[in-house]
RODO-2510 file (C-alpha; in nm, 4 decimals, decimal comma):
residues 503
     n   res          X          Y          Z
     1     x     0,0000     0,0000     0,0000
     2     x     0,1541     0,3768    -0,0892
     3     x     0,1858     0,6246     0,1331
     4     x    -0,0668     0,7988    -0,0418
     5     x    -0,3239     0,5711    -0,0152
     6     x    -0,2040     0,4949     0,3700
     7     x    -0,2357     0,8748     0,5042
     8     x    -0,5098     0,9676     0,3092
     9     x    -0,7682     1,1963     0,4617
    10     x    -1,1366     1,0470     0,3944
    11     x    -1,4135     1,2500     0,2733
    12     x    -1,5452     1,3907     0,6042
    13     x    -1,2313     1,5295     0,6937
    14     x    -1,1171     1,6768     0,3165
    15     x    -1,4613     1,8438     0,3431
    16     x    -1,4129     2,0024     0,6974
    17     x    -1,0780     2,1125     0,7110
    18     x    -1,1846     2,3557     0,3579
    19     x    -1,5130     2,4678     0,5381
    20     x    -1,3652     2,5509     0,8719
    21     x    -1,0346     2,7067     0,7082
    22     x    -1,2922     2,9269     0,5015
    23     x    -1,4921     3,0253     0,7924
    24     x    -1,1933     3,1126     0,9918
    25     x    -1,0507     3,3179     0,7402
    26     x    -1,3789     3,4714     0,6664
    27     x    -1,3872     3,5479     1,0933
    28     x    -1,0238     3,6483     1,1076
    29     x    -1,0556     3,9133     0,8091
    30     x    -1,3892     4,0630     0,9277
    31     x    -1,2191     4,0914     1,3034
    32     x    -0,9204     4,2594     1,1369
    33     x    -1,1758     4,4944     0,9611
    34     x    -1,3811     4,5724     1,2428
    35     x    -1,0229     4,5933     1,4794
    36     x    -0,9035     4,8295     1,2135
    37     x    -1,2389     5,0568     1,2286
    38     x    -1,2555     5,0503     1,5613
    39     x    -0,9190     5,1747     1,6455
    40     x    -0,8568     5,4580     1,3644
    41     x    -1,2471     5,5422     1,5318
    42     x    -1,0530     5,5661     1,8648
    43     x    -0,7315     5,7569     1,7100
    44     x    -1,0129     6,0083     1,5400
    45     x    -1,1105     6,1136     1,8698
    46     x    -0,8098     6,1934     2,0229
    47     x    -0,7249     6,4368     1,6919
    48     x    -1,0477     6,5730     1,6686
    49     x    -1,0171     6,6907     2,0588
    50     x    -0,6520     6,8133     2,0014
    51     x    -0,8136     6,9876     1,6479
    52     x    -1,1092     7,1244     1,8229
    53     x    -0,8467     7,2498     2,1043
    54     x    -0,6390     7,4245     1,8331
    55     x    -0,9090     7,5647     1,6574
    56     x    -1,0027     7,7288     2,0205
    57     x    -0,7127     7,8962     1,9955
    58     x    -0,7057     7,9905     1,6787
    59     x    -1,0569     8,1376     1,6874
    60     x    -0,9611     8,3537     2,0206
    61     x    -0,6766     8,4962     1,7791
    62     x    -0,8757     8,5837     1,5241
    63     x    -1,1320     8,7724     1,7782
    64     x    -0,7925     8,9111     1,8897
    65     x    -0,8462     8,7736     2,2209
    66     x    -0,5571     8,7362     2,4772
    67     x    -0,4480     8,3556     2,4345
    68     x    -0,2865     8,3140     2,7445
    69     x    -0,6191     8,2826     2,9317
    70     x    -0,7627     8,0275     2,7162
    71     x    -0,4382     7,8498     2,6884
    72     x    -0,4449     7,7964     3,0509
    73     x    -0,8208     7,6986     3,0534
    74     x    -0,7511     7,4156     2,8283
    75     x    -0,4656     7,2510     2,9856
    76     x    -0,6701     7,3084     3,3158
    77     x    -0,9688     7,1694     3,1429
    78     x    -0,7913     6,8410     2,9878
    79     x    -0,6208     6,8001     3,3743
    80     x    -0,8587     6,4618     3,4431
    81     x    -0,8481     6,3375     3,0641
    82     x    -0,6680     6,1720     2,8264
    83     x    -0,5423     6,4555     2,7218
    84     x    -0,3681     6,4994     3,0912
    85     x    -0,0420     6,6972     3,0061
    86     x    -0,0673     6,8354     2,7083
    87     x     0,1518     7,0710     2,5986
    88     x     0,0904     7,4041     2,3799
    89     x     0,3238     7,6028     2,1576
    90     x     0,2327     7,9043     1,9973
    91     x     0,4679     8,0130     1,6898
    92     x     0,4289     8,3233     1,4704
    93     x     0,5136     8,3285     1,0910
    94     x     0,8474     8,3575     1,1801
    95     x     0,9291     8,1167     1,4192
    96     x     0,9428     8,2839     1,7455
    97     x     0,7230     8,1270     2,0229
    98     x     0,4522     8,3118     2,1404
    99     x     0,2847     8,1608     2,4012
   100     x     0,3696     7,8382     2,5392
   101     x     0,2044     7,5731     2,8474
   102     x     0,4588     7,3008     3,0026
   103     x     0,7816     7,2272     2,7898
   104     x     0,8304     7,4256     2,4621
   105     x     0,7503     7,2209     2,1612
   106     x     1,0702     7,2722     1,9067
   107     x     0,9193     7,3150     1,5414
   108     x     1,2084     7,1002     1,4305
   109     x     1,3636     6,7577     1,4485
   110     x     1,6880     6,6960     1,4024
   111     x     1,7308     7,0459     1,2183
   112     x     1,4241     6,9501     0,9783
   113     x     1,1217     7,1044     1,0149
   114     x     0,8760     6,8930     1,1852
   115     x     0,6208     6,6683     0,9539
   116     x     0,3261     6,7785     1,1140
   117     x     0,4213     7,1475     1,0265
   118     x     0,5000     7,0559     0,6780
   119     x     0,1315     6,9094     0,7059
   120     x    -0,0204     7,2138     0,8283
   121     x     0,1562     7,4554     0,5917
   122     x     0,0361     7,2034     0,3090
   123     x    -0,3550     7,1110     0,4495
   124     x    -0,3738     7,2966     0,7347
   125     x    -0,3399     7,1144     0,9650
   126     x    -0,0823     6,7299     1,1092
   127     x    -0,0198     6,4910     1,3004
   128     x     0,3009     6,2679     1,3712
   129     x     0,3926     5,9963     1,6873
   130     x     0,7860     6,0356     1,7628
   131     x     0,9929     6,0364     2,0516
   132     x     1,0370     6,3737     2,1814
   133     x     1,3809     6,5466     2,1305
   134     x     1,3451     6,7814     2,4316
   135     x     1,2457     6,4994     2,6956
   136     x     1,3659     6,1741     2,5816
   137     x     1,2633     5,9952     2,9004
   138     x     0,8967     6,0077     2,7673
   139     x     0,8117     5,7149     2,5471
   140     x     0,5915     5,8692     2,2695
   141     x     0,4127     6,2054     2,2125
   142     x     0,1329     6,3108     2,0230
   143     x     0,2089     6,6032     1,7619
   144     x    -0,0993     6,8186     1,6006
   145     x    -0,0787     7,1798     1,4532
   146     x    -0,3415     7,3824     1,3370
   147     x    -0,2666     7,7165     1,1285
   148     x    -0,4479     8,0796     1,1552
   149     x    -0,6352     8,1557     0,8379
   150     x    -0,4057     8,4525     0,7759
   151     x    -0,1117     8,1838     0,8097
   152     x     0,0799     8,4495     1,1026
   153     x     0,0738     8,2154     1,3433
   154     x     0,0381     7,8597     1,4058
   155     x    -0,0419     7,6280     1,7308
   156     x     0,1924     7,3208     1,8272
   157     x     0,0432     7,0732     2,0480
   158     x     0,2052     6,8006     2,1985
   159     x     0,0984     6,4747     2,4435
   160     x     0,2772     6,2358     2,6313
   161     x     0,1598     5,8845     2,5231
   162     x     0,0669     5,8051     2,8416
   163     x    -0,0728     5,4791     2,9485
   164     x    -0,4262     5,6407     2,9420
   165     x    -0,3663     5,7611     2,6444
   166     x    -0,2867     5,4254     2,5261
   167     x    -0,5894     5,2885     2,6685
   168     x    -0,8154     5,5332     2,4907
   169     x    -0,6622     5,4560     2,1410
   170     x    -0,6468     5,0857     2,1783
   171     x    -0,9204     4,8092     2,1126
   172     x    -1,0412     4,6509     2,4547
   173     x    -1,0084     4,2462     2,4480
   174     x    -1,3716     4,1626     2,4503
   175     x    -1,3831     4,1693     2,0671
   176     x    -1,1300     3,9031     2,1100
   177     x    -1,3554     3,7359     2,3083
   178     x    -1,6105     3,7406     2,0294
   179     x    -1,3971     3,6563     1,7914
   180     x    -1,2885     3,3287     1,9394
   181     x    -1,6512     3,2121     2,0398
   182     x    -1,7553     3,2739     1,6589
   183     x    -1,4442     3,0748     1,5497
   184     x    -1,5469     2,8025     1,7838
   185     x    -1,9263     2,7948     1,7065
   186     x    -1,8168     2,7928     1,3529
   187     x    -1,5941     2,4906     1,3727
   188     x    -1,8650     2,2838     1,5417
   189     x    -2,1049     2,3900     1,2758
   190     x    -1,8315     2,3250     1,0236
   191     x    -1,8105     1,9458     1,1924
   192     x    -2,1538     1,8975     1,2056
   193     x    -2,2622     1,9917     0,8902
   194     x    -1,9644     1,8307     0,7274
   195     x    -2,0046     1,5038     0,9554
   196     x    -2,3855     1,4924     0,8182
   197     x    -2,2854     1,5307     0,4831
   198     x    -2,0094     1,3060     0,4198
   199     x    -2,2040     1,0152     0,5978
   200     x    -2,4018     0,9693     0,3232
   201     x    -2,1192     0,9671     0,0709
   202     x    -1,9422     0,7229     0,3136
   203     x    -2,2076     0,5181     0,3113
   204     x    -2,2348     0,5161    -0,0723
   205     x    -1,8680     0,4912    -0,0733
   206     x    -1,8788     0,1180     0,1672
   207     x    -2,1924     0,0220    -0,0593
   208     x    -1,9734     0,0665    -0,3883
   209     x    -1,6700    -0,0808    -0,2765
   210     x    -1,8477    -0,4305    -0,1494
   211     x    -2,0696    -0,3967    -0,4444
   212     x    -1,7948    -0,4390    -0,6340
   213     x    -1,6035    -0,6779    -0,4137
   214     x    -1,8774    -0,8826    -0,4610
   215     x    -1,9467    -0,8459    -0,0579
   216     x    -2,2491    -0,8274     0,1035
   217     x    -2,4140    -0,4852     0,0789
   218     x    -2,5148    -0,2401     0,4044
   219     x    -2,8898    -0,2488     0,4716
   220     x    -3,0411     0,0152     0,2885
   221     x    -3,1896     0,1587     0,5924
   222     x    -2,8821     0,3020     0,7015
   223     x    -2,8892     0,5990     0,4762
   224     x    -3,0680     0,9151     0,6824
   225     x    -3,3989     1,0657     0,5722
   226     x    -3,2811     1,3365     0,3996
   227     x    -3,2349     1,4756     0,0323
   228     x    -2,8937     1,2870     0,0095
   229     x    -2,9729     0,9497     0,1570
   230     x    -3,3182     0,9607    -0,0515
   231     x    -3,0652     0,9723    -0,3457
   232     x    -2,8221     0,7107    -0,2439
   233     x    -3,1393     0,4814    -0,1491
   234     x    -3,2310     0,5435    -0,5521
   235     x    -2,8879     0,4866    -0,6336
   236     x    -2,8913     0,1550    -0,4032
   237     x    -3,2068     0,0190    -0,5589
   238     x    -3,1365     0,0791    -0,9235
   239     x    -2,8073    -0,1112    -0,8805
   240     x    -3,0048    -0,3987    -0,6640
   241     x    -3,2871    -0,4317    -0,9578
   242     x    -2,9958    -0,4262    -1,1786
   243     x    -2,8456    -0,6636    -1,0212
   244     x    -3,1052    -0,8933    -0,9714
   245     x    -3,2413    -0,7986    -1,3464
   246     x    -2,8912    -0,9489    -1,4343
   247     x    -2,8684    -1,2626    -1,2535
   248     x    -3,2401    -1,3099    -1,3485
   249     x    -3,1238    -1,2616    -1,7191
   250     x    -2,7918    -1,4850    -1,6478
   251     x    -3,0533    -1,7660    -1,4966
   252     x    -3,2805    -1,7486    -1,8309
   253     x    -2,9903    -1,7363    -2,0699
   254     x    -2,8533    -2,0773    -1,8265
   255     x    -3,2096    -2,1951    -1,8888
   256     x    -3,2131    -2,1227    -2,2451
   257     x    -2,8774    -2,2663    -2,3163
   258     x    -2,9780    -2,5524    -2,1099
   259     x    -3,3137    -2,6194    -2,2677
   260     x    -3,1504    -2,5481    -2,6342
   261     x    -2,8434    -2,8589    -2,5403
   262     x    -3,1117    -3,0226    -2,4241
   263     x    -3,3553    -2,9880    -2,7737
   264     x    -3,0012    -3,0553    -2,9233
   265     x    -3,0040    -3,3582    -2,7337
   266     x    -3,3961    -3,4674    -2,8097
   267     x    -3,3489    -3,4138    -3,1751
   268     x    -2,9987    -3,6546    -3,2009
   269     x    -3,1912    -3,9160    -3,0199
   270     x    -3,5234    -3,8770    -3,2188
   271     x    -3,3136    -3,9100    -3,5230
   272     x    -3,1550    -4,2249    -3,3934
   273     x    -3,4792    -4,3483    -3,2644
   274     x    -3,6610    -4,3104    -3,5735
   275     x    -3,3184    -4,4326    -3,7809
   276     x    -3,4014    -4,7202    -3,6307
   277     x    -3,7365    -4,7586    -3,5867
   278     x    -3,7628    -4,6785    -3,9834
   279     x    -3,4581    -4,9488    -4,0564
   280     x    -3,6577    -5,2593    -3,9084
   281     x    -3,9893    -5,2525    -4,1443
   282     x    -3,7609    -5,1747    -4,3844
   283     x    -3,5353    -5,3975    -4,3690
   284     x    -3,8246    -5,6357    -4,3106
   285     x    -3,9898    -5,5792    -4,6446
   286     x    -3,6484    -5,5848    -4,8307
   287     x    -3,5631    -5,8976    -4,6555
   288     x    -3,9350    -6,0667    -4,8114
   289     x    -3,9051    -5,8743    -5,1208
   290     x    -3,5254    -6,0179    -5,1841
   291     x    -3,6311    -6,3341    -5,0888
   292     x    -3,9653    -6,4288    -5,2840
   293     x    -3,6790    -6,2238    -5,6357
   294     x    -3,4006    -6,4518    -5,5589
   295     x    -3,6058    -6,8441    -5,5059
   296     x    -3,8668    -6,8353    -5,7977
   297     x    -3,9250    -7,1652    -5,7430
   298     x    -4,0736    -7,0806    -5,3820
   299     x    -4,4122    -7,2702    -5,3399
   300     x    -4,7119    -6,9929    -5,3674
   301     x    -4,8270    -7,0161    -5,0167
   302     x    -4,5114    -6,9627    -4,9001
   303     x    -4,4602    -6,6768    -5,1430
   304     x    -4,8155    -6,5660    -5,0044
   305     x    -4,7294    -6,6026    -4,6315
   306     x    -4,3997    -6,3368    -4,7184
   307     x    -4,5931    -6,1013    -4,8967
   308     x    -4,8344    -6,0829    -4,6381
   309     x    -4,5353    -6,0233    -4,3878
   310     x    -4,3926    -5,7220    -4,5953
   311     x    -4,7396    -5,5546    -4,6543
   312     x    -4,7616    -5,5512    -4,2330
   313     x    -4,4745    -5,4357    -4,2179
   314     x    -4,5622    -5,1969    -4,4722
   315     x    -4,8724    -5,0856    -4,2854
   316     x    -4,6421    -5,0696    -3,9431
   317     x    -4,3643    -4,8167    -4,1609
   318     x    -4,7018    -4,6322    -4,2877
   319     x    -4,8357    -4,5819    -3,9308
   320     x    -4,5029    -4,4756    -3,8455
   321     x    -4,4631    -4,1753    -4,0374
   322     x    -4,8445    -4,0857    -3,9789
   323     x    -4,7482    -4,1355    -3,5729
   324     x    -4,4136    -3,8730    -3,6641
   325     x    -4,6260    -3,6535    -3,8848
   326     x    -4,8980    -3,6085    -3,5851
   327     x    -4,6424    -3,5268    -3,3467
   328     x    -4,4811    -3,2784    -3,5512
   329     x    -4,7908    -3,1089    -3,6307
   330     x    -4,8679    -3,1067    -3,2626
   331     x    -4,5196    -2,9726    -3,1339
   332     x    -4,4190    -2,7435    -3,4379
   333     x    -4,8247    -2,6083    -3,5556
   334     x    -4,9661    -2,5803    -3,2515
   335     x    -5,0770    -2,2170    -3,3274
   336     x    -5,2052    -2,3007    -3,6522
   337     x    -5,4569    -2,5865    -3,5569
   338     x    -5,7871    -2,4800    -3,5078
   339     x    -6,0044    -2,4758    -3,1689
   340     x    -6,3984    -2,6162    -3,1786
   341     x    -6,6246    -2,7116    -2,9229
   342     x    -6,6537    -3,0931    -2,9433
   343     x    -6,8608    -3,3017    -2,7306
   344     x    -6,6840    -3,5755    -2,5485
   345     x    -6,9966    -3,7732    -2,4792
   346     x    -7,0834    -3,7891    -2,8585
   347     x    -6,7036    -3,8103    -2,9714
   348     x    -6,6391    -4,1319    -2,7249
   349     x    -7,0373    -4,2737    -2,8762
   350     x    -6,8813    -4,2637    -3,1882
   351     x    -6,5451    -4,4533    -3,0934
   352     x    -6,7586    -4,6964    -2,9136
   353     x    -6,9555    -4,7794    -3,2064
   354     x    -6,6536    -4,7697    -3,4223
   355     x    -6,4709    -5,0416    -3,2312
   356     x    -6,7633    -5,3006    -3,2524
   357     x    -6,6542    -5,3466    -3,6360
   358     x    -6,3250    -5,3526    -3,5803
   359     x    -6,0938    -5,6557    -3,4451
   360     x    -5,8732    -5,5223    -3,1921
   361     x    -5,5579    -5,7551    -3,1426
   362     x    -5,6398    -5,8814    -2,7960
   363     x    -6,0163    -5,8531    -2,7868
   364     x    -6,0093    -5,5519    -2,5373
   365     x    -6,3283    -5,4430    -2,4612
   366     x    -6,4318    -5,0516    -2,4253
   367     x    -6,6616    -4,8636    -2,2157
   368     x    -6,7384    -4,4798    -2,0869
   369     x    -6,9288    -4,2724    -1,8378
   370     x    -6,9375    -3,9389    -1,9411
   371     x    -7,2227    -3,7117    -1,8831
   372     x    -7,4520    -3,5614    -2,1669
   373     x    -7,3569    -3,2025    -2,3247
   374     x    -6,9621    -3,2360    -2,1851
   375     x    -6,8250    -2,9444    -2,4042
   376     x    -6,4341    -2,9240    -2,4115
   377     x    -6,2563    -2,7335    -2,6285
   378     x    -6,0434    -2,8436    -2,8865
   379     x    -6,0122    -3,0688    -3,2134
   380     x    -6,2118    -3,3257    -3,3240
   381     x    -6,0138    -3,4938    -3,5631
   382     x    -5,7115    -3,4882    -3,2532
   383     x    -5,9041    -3,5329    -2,9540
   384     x    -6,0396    -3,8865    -3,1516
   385     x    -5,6853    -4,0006    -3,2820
   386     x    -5,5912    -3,9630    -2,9074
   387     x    -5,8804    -4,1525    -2,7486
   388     x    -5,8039    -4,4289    -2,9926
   389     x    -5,4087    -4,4213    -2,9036
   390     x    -5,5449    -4,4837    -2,5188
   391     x    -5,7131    -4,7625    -2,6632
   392     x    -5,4734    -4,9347    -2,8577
   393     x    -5,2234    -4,8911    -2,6082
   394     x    -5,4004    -5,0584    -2,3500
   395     x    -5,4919    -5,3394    -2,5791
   396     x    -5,1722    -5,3776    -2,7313
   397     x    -4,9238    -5,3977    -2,4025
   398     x    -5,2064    -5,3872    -2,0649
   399     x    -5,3273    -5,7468    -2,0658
   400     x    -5,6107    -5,6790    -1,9358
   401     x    -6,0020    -5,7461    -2,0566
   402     x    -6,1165    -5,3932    -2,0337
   403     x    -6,0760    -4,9917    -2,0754
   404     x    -6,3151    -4,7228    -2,0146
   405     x    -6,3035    -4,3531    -1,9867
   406     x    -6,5102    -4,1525    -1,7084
   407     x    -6,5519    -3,7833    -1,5671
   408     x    -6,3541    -3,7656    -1,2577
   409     x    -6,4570    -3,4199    -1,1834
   410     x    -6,4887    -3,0996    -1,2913
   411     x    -6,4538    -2,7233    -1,1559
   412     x    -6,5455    -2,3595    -1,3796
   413     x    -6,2542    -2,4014    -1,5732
   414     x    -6,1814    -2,7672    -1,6743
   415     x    -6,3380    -3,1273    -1,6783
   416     x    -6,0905    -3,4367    -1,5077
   417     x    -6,0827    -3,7590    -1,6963
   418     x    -5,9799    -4,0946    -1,6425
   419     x    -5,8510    -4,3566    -1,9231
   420     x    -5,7929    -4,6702    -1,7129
   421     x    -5,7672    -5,0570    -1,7686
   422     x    -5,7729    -5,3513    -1,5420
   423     x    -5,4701    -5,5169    -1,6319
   424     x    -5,1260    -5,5489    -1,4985
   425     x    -4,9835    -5,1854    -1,4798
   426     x    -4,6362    -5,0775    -1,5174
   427     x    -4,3512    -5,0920    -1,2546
   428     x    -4,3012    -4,7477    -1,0954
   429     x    -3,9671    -4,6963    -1,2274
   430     x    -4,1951    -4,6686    -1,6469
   431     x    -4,4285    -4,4433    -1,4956
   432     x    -4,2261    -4,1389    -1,5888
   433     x    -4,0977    -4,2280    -1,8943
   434     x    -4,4482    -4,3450    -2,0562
   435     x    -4,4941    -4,0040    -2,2800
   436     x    -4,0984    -4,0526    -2,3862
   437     x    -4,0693    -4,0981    -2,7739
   438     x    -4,0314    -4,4733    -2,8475
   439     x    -4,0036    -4,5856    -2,5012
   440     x    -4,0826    -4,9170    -2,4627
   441     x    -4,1111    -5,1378    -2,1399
   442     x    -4,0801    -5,4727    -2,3463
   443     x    -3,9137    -5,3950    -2,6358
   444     x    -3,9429    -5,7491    -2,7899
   445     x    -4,3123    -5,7672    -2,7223
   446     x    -4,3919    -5,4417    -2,7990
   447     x    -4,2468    -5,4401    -3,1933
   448     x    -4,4277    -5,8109    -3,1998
   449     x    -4,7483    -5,6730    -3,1462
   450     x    -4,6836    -5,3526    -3,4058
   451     x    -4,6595    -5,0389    -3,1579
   452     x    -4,4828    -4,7397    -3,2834
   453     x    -4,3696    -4,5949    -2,9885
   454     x    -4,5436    -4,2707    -3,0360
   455     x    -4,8944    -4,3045    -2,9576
   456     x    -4,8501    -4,1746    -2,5595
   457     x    -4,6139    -3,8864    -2,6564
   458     x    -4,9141    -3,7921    -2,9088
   459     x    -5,1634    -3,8441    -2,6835
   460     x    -4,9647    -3,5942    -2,4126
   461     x    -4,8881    -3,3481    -2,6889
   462     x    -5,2543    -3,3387    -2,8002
   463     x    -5,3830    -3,2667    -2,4092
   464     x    -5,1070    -2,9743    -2,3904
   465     x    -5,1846    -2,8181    -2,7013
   466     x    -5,5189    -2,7824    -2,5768
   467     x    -5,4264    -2,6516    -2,2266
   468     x    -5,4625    -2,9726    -2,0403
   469     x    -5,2267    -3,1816    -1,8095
   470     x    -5,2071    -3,5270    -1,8179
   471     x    -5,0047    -3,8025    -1,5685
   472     x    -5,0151    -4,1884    -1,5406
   473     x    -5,0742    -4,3604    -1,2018
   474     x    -5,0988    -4,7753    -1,1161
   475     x    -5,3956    -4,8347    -1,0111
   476     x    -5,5362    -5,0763    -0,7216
   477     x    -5,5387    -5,3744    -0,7378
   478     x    -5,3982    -5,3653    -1,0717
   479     x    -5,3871    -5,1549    -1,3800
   480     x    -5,2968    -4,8492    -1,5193
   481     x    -5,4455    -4,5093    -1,5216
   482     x    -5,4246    -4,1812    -1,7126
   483     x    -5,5854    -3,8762    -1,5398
   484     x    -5,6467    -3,5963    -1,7998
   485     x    -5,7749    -3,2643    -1,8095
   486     x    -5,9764    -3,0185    -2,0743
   487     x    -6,0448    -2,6952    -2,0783
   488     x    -6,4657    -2,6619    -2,1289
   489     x    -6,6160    -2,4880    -2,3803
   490     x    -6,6692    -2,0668    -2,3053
   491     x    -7,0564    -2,1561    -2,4007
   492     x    -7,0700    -2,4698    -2,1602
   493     x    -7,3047    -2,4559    -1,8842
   494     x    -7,2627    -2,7875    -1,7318
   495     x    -7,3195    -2,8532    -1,3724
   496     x    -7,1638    -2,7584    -1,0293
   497     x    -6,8637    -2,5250    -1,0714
   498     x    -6,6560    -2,7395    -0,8439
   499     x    -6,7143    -3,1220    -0,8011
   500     x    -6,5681    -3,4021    -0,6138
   501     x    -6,1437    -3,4214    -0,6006
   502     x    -5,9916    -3,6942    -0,8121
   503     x    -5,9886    -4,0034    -0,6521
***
C-alpha cells in the first residue's frame, strides 16, 4: 500500500478542514476589519479633541483675544483626561514662540522642520507619533498643529503617550472574546454539517466498494432521511434491480442454453430413434421382397405367407410416419390448428360404435361414463386419434379385458378424466418415462405386437396443445391409469362449478 493511499484523509475530513479554514478566514478578516475601524475610530477622537483644542485657539486669535487665558483653561480643562499633560506652543510666521504651556515644543527635528508642520503649511493642519527630542525619558508624544487663516501664526500641540492615552486609542479584548466564540461555534457547525454530509457519501462509498467486491451490501436503511440518503437509497435500488435484473437474465440465458443442449439432445436421439425404428420394417420388407426375387421356385403359399409379412410391415412403416407426422404437427403447428367445441360424450359414442366393427388384437373391450352435453374445447379430428391411441395402447401392451373412460370431476374451468384398464400396470420406475418418444417397457413384445412408440407422446402433446395436463398412475389392485384434463367450452353450462377431487 503507498503512502498515499495509507495517510489519506477520507471525505469527512477533506470536506471540513476547507469549510472551517474558510470560515476562519472569513472570521479572522472581518475581526481585522472591524479591529481596524474601531481603532482609527478611537485615534479620530483623540485628533479631533486636540483639532477642536487648536481651533479654540485659533478662533480667540482671530477675535484678537488674549491667548494666554484660554491656553491655561484648556490645559486646566484636559487636567482629568486623556489629554492629561498636554503641551501648547504658539509660533508666529516667523518662528518665534509666542505663548507656550509646560515644555516648549521645538518646530524642528533633528534640524528639519517637523512633519506635522510641513502638514499644516500644506492642508492645514498634522499629526506625527515620535519620541520627543526635548524629553527623551517620555516614550511617545502626540504632535498636532493647526494654522491661523491669515497663516501668522500657528499652534503646536504636543501629548505624552501616556498609558491612558494608550488605553483610549487601543481596542479593549472583549472583541477578542467574540472573535474566538464565533471561530469556535463555527468549527462545530463546520463538523456537524460536514459530519452529516459526508455520511451519506461514506455510506455510498462502503456500498460501492463491497458492491464491487462482490461483498455483502449495508442495509439500505442506514442511509438518513434526507435529500442525500433519498438519493443514495435510488442509487442503491437501481443497482439492486440491476443486479437482480442481471442474474435473473444470467438464470434465463442458463435456462435457455440448457433447454436449447437439451432440444439438441432430443433431436440426435429422435433421429436415432426413428433411424431405427424406420430401418426394421424396412429392412423387413427388403428382406421378403429379396427373398420371394431370388427363389422363384418358392411354393405360392409360401410366397403368399412373405408377402403378407412385408405388406404388415408396410402398414407398421405407414403408421409410423403418420405417428411422426402427428407429433410434428402437434409440437411445431400448434398455433395453426384450429379450436372447436366438441362433445366428449358424442365423440367417445362414436369410438364406441366404431370399435364393434373392428378386431382389436387382444379382444379388449371398451366402455365410458361421461355425462350428456360435456363441451371441451379443442379438435375433433385430434381429440379422436388420441382416445383411440389410449385404446390401442391398453390393448396392445395392458393385458387386461377392459378400458373405459369416465368424468372424474370438474370445476369452472376444466373437466378431469380418467382412461384406465384392469390389467397389470407398469412398474413405478416406467411411470415417468411413458410419454418418452419410443419408449418401450418390453421392447421385444412391444415391436411383436406392431406399436410405434409414439402413440402416448401424441396423446400428451394433443392434451397440452389444448391446455390440459395429463399423468399416469398404477392403479389398485392392478392396472394403469391416465388422469387428464380439458379446458370446457366458453358456451358450456354444465353442472356444479366445483365437483368431487380426483380419486
Amino acid at each position: 500500500m503507498s503512502l498515499h493511499k495509507k495517510y489519506k484523509l477520507n471525505y469527512g475530513w477533506r470536506l471540513f478542514l476547507p469549510l472551517v479554514g474558510l470560515l476562519w478566514l472569513v472570521i479572522i478578516s472581518v475581526a481585522a476589519y472591524q479591529y481596524k475601524n474601531e481603532s482609527d475610530m478611537r485615534q479620530d477622537t483623540i485628533n479631533d479633541q486636540i483639532r477642536m483644542l487648536n481651533s479654540r485657539i485659533i478662533a480667540a486669535y482671530e477675535q484678537e483675544l488674549d491667548l494666554m487665558p484660554v491656553i491655561q483653561f484648556v490645559a486646566k480643562y484636559y487636567e482629568n483626561s486623556a489629554l492629561n499633560g498636554i503641551r501648547v506652543s504658539v509660533y508666529d510666521d516667523k518662528g518665534n514662540m509666542i505663548y507656550c504651556i509646560g515644555t516648549p515644543i521645538p518646530p524642528s527635528v533633528n534640524g528639519k522642520t517637523a512633519p506635522e508642520v510641513i502638514a499644516a503649511n500644506a492642508v492645514g493642519h498634522g499629526l506625527a507619533l515620535r519620541k520627543s527630542d526635548v524629553d527623551p525619558s517620555q516614550a511617545y508624544y502626540y504632535f498636532g498643529v493647526r494654522t491661523s487663516a491669515d497663516g501668522k501664526i500657528y499652534v503646536h500641540t504636543a501629548m505624552p503617550y501616556t498609558s491612558a492615552l494608550s488605553r483610549e486609542l487601543s481596542v479593549g479584548n472583549g472583541i477578542w472574546i467574540i472573535i474566538l466564540v464565533l471561530a469556535v461555534a463555527a468549527t462545530i457547525f463546520a463538523y456537524i454539517a460536514t459530519r452529516i454530509l459526508s455520511r451519506n457519501v461514506m455510506l455510498l462509498h462502503d456500498f460501492a466498494s463491497k458492491a464491487a467486491a462482490g461483498e455483502p451490501l449495508p442495509k439500505i436503511e442506514s442511509f438518513p432521511h434526507n435529500e442525500l440518503g433519498d438519493i443514495s437509497r435510488q442509487i442503491y435500488k437501481l443497482y439492486t434491480d440491476k443486479d437482480a435484473a442481471m442474474s435473473r437474465s444470467e438464470r434465463e440465458h442458463s435456462i435457455a442454453i440448457k433447454a436449447t443442449e437439451d432440444k439438441i439432445h432430443m433431436t440426435r436421439e429422435l433421429s436415432n430413434n426413428i433411424n431405427h425404428e424406420l430401418k426394421t420394417p424396412v429392412g423387413v420388407i427388403r428382406g421378403y421382397l429379396d427373398t420371394i426375387a431370388t427363389h422363384p421356385e418358392m411354393k405360392p403359399e409360401m410366397k403368399q405367407r412373405f408377402i403378407e409379412n412385408a405388406r404388415n410391415a408396410m402398414d407398421r412403416l405407414c403408421n409410423l410416419l403418420n405417428d411422426l407426422s402427428s407429433i410434428t404437427r402437434l409440437e411445431e403447428g400448434a398455433g395453426t390448428i384450429s379450436n372447436e367445441a366438441v362433445d366428449i360424450n358424442d365423440l367417445l359414442f362414436n369410438i364406441s360404435t366404431e370399435l364393434k366393427s373392428i378386431n382389436m388384437i387382444n379382444n379388449i373391450t371398451f366402455s365410458y361414463d361421461v355425462p350428456d352435453e360435456c363441451i371441451v374445447v379443442g379438435n375433433y379430428n385430434l381429440l379422436y386419434g388420441m382416445m383411440m391411441n389410449l385404446i390401442r395402447n391398453a390393448d396392445f401392451h395392458s393385458r387386461g379385458e377392459t378400458c373405459s373412460v369416465r368424468l372424474l370431476a370438474q370445476n369452472s374451468k376444466e373437466y378431469t378424466f380418467s382412461f384406465a384398464d384392469d390389467g397389470v400396470g407398469v412398474g413405478e420406475q416406467h411411470l415417468s418415462h411413458l410419454f418418452d418418444r419410443f419408449y418401450r417397457i418390453d421392447k421385444g413384445r412391444s415391436r411383436k405386437v406392431g406399436g410405434t412408440g409414439l402413440g402416448l407422446p401424441i396423446v400428451k402433446n394433443t392434451v397440452t396443445v389444448f391446455g390440459g395436463t395429463i399423468f399416469a398412475r398404477n392403479r389398485q389392485p392392478h392396472g394403469l391409469e391416465f388422469v387428464f384434463t380439458l379446458l370446457k367450452a366458453p358456451n358450456d353450462h354444465n353442472s356444479a362449478p366445483d365437483s368431487t377431487k380426483i380419486i
